[in-house]
MDAnalysis code that builds the backbone (N, CA, C; Angstrom):
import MDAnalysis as mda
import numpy as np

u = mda.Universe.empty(492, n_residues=164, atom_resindex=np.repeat(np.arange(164), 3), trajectory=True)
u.add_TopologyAttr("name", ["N", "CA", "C"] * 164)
u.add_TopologyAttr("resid", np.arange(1, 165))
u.add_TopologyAttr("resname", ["UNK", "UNK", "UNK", "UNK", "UNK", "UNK", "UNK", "UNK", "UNK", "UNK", "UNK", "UNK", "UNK", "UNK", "UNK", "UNK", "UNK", "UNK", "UNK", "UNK", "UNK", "UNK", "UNK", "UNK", "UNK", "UNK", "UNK", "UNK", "UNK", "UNK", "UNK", "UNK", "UNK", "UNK", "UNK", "UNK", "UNK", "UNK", "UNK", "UNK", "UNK", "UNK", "UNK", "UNK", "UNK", "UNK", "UNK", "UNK", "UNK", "UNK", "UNK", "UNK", "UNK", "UNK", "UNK", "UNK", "UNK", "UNK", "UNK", "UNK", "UNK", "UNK", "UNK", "UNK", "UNK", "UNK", "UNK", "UNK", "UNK", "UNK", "UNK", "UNK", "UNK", "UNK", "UNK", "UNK", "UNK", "UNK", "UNK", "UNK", "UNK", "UNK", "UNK", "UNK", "UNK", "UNK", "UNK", "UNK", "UNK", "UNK", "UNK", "UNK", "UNK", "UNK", "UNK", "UNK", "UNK", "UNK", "UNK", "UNK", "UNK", "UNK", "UNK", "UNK", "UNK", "UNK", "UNK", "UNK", "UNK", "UNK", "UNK", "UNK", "UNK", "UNK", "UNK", "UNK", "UNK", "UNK", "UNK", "UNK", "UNK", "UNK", "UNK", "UNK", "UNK", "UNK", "UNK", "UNK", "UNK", "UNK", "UNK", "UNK", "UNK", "UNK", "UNK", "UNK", "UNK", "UNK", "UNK", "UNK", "UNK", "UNK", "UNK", "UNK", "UNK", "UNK", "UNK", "UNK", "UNK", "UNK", "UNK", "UNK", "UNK", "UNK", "UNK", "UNK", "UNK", "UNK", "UNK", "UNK", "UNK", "UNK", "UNK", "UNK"])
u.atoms.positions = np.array([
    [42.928, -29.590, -10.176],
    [43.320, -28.237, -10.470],
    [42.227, -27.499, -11.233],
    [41.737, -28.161, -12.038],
    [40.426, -27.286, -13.075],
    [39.515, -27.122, -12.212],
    [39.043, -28.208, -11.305],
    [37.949, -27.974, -10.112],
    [38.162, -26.414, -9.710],
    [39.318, -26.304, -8.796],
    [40.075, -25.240, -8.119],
    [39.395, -24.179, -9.214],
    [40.129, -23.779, -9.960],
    [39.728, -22.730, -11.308],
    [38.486, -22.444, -11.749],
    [37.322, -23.754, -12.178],
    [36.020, -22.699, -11.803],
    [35.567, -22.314, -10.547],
    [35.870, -23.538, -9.657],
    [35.364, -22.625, -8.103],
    [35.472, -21.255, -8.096],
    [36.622, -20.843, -8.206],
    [36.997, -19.579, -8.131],
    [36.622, -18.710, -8.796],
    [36.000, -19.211, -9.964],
    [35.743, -18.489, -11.302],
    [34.248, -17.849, -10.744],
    [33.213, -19.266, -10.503],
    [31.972, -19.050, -9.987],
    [31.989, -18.220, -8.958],
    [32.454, -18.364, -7.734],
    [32.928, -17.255, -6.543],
    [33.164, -16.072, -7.437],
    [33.781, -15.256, -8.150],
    [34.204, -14.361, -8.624],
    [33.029, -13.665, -9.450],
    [32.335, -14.203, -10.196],
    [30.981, -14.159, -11.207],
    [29.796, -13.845, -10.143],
    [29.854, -14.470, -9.006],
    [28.809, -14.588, -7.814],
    [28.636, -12.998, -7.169],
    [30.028, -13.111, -6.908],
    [30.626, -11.341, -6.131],
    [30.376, -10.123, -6.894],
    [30.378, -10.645, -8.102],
    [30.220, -9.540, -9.513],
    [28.806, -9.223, -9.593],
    [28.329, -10.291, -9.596],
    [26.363, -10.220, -9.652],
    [26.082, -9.428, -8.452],
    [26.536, -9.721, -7.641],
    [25.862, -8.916, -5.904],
    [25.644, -8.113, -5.956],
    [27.294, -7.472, -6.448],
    [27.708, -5.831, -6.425],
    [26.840, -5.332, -7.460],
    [26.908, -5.462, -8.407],
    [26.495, -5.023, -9.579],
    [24.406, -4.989, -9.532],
    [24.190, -6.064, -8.669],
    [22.566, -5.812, -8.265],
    [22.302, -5.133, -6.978],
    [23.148, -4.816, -6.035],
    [23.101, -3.452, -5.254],
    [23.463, -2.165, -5.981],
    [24.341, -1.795, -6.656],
    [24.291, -0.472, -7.684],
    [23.232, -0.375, -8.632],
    [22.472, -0.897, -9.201],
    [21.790, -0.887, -10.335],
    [20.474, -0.635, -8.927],
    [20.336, -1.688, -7.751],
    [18.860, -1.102, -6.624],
    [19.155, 0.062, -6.312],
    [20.882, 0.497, -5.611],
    [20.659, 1.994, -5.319],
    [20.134, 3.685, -5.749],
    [20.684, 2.923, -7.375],
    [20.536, 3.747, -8.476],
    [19.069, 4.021, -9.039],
    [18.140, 2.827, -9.063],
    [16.869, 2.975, -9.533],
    [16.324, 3.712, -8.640],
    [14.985, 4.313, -9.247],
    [14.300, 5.587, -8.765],
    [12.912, 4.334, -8.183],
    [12.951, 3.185, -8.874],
    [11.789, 2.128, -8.096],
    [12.689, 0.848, -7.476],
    [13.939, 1.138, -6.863],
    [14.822, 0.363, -6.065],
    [13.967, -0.125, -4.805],
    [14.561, -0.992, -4.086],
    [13.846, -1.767, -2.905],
    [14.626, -1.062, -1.928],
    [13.824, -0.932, -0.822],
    [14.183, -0.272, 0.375],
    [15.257, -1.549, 1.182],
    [16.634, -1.442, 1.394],
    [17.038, -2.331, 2.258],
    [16.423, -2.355, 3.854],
    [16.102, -1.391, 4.141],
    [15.434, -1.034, 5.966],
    [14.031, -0.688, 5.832],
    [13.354, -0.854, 6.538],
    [12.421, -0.298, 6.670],
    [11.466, -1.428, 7.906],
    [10.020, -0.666, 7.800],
    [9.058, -1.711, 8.574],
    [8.947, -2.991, 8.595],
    [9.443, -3.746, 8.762],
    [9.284, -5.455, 8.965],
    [8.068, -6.135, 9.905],
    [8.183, -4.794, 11.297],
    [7.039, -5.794, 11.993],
    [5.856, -5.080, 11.937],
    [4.826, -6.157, 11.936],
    [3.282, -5.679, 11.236],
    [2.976, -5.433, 12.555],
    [3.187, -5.494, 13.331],
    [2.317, -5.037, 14.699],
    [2.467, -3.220, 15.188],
    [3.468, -2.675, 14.572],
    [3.639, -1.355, 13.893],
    [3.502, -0.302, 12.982],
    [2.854, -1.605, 11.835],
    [2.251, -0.981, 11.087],
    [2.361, -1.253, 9.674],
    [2.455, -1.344, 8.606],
    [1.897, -2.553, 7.568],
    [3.704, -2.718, 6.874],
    [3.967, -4.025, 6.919],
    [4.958, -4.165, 6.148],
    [5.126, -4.504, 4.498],
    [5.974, -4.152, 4.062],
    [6.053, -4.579, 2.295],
    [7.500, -4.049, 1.895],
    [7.289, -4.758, 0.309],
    [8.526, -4.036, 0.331],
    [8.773, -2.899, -0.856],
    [8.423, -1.543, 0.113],
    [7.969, -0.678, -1.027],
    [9.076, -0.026, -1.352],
    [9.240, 0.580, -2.530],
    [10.567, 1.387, -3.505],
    [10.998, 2.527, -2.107],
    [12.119, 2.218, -2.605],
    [13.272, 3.052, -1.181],
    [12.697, 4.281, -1.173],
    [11.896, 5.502, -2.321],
    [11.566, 6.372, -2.022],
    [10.330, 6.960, -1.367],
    [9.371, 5.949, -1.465],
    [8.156, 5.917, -1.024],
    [8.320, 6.374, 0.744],
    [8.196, 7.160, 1.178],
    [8.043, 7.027, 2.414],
    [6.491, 6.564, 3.397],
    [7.380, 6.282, 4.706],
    [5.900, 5.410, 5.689],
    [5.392, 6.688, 6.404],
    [4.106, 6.888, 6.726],
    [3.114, 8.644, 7.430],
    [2.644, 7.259, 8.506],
    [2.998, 7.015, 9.225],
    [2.691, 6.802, 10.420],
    [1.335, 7.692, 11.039],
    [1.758, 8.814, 10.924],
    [0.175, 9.722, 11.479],
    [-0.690, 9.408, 10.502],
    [-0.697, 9.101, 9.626],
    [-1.740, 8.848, 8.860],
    [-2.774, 7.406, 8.439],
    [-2.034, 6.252, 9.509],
    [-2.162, 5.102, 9.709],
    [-3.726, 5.293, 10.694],
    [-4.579, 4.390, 10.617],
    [-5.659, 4.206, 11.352],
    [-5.079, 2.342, 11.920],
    [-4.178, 2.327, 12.795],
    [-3.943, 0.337, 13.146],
    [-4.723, 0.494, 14.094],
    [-5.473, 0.447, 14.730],
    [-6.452, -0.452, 15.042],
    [-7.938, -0.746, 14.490],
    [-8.635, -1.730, 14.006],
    [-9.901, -2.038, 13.372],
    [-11.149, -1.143, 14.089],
    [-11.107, -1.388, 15.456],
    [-12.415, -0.343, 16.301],
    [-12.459, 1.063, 15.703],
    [-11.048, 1.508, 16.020],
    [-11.344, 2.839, 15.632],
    [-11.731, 3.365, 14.162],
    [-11.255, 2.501, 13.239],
    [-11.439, 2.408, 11.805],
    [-13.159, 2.204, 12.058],
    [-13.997, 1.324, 12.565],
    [-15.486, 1.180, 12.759],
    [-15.834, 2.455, 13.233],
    [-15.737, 2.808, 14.370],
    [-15.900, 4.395, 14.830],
    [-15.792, 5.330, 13.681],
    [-15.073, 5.471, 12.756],
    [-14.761, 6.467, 11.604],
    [-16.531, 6.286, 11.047],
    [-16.486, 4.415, 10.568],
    [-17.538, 4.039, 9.377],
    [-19.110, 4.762, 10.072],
    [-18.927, 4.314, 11.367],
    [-20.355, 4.515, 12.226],
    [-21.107, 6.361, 12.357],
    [-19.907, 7.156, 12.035],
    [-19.738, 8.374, 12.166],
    [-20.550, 9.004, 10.925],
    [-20.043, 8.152, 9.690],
    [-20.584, 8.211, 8.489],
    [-20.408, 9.539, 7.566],
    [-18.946, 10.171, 8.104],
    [-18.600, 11.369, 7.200],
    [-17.581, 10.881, 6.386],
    [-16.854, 9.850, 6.667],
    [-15.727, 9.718, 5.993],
    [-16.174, 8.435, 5.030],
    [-15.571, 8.818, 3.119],
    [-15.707, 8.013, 2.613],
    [-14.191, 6.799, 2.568],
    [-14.692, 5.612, 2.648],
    [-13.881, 4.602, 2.670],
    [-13.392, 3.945, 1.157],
    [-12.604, 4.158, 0.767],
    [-11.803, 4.122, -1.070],
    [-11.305, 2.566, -0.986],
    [-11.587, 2.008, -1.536],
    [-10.773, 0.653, -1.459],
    [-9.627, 0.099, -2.733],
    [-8.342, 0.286, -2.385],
    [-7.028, 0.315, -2.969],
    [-6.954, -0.939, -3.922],
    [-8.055, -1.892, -3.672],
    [-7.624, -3.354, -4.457],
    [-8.254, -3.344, -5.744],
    [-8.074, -4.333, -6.222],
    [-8.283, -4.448, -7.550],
    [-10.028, -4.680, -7.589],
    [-10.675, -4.567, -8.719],
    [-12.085, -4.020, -9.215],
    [-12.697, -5.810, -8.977],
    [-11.662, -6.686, -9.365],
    [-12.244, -8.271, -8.954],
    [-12.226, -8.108, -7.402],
    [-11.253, -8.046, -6.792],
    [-11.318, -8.518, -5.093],
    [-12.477, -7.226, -4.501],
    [-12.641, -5.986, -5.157],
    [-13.423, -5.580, -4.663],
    [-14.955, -5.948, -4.982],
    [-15.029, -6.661, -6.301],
    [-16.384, -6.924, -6.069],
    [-16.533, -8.237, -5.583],
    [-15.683, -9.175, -4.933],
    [-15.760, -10.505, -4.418],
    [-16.403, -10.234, -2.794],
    [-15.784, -9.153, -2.485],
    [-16.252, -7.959, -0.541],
    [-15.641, -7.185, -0.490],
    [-16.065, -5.764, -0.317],
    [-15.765, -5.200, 0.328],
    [-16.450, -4.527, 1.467],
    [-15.835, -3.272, 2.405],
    [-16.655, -2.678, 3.503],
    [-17.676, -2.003, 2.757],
    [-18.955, -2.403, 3.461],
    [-20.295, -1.615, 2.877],
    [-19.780, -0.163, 2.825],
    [-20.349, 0.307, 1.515],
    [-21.051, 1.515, 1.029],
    [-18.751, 2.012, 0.069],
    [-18.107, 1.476, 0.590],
    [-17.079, 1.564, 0.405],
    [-16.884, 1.996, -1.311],
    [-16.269, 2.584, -2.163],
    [-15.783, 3.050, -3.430],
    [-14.174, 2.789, -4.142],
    [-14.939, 1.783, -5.257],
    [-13.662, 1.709, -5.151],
    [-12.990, 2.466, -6.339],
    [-11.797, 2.221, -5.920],
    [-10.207, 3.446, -6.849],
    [-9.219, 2.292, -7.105],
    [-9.003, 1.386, -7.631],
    [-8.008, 0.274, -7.633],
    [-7.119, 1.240, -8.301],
    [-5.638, 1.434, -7.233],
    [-4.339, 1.924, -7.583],
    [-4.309, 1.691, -8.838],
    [-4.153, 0.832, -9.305],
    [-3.523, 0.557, -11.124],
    [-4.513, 1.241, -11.329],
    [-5.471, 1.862, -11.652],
    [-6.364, 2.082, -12.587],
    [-6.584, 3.480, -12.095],
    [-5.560, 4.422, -11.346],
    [-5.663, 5.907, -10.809],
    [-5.641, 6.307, -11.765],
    [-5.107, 6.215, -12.510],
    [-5.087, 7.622, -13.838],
    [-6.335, 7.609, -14.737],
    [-6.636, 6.511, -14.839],
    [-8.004, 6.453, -15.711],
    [-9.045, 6.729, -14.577],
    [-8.742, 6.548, -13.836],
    [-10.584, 7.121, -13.114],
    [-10.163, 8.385, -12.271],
    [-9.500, 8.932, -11.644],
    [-9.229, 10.166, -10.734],
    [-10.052, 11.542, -11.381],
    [-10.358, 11.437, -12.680],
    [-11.134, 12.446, -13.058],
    [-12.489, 12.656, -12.570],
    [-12.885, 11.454, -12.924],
    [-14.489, 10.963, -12.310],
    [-14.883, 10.948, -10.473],
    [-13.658, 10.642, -9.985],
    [-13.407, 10.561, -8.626],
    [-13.163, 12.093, -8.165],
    [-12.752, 12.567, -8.597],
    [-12.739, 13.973, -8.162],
    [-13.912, 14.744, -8.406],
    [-14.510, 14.528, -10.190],
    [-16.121, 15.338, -9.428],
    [-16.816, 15.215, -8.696],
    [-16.958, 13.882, -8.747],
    [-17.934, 13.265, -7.248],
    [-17.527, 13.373, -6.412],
    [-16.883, 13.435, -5.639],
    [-15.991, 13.995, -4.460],
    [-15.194, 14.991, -4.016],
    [-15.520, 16.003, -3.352],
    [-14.684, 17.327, -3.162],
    [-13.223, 16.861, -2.165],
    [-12.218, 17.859, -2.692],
    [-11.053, 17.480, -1.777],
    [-10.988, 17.669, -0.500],
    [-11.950, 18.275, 0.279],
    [-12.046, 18.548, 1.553],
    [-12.602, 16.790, 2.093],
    [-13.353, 15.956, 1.292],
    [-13.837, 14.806, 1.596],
    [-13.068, 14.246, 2.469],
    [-13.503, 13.400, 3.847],
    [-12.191, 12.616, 4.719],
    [-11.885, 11.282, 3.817],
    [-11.210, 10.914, 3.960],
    [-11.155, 9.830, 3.006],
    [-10.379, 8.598, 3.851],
    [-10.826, 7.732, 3.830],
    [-9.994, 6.127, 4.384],
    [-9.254, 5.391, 3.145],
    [-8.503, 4.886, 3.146],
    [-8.234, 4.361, 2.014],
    [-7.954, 2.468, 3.109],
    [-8.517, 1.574, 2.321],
    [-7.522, 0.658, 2.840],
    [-7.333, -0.539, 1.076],
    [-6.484, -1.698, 1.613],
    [-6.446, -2.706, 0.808],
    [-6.647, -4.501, 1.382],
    [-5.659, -4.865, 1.480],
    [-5.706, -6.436, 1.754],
    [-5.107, -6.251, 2.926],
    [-4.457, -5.375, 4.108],
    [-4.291, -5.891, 5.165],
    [-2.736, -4.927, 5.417],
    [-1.943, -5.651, 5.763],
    [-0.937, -5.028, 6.673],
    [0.594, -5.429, 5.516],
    [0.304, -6.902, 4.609],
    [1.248, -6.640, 3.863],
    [1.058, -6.175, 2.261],
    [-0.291, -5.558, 2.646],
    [-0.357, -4.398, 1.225],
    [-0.243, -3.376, 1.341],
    [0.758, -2.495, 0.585],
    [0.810, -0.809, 0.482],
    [0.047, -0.336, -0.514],
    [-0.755, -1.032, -1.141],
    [-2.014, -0.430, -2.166],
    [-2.941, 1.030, -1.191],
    [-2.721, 0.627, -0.208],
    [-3.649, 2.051, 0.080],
    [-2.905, 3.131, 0.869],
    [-1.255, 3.021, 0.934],
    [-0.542, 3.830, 0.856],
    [-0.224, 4.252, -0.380],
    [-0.075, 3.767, -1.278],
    [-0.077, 4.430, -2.672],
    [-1.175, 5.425, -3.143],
    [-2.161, 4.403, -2.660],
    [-3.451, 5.531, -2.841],
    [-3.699, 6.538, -2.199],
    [-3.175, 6.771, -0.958],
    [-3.166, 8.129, -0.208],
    [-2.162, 8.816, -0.865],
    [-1.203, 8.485, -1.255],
    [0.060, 9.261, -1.568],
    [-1.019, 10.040, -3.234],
    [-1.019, 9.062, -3.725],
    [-2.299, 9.530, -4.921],
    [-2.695, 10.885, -4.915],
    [-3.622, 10.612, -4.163],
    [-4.870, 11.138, -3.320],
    [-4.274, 12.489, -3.106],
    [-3.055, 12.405, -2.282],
    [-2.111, 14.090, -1.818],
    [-2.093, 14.503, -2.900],
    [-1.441, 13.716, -3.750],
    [-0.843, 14.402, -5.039],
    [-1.743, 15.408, -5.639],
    [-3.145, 14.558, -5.662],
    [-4.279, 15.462, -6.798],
    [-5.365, 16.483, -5.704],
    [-4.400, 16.761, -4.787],
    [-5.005, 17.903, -3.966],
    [-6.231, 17.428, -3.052],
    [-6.306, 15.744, -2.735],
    [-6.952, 15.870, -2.000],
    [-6.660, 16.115, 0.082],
    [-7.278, 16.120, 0.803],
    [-6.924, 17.127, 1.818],
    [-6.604, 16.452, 3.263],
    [-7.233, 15.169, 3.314],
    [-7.829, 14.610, 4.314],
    [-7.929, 12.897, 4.304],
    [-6.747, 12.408, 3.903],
    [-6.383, 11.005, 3.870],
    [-6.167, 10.334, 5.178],
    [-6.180, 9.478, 5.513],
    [-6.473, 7.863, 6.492],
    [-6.114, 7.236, 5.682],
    [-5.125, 5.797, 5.947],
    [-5.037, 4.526, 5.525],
    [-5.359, 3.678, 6.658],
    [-6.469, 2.579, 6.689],
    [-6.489, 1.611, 7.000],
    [-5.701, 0.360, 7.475],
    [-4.776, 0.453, 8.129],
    [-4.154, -0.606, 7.373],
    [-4.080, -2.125, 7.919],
    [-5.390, -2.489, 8.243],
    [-6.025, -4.108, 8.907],
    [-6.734, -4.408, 7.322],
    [-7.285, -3.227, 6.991],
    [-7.926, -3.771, 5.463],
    [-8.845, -4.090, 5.144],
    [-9.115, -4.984, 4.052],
    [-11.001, -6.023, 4.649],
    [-10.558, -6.793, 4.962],
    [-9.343, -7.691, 4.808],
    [-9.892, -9.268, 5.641],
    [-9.833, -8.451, 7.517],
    [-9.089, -7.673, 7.971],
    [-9.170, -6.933, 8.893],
    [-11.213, -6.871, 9.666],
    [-11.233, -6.165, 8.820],
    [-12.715, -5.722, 9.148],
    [-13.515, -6.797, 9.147],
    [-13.451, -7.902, 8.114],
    [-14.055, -8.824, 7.970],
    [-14.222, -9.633, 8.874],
    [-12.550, -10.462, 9.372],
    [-12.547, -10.764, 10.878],
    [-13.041, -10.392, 11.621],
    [-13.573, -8.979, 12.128],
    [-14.706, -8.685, 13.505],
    [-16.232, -8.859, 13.195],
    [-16.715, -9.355, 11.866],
    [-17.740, -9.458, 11.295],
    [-18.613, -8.126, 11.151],
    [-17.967, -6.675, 10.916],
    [-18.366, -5.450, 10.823],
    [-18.687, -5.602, 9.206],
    [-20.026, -4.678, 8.371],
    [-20.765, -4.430, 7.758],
    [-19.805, -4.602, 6.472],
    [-20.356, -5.779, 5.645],
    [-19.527, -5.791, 4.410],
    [-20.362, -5.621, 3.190],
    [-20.125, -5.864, 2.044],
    [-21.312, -6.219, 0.921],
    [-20.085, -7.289, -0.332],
])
């Protein structure tokens, strides 16, 4: 009989937690998206805060055409990762903006760079939104002309296109 009684108890405590951690995700303003992109062959999956939305037009998925951009040599390429993985490789001539560290450098990044600049942004690949954040950034502080990457460097790296 006591068996019976916590079973039920735990079941009951279990149902309570669920509910109570779906209201508290719906409610947060950095809640997890229940739907969204799952398959990477569409275009980069993660699991970004329910409000963040996905710009599809603003996606560069395939790597060639992302090379075609570099070969063109108007558009600067921003790299979304952190200041270690970017100095371990990144795409030659590439600049980097590591998301965490937007607010402290966007000042400096903006004199050197006018907002009309085209800009690529990428990060680690298809399950990082670091360089959707950084475009979203990027809109915010008036710049004009965002691209995300989203193969990345190990992307680029794989076709053995120009790294440092």
């Amino acid at each position: 009989m006591h068996f019976k009684q916590t079973t039920s108890e735990v079941i009951i405590l279990l149902g309570i937690s669920v509910v109570a951690a779906f209201v508290v995700n719906y409610f947060s303003p950095v809640g997890i998206a229940l739907t969204g992109q799952w398959n990477d062959s569409r275009g980069v999956i993660s699991t970004r805060g329910k409000d963040e939305a996905v710009v599809p037009d603003l996606e560069i998925e395939d790597v060639t055409v992302a090379k075609q951009i570099f070969d063109k040599k108007q558009s600067l390429f921003v790299d979304a990762r952190s200041q270690e993985s970017y100095e371990d490789g990144h795409i030659k001539g590439a600049v980097s903006l590591p998301v965490n560290r937007f607010a402290s450098m966007i000042k400096s990044f903006q004199k050197r760079y006018g907002r009309s600049q085209p800009i690529v942004t990428y990060c680690s690949g298809r399950t990082c939104g670091d360089s959707h954040r950084l475009a979203q950034l990027l809109f915010e502080h008036g710049f004009e002309n965002v691209s995300v990457f989203i193969d990345g460097f190990p992307g680029w790296e794989a076709e053995g296109f120009p790294i440092e």
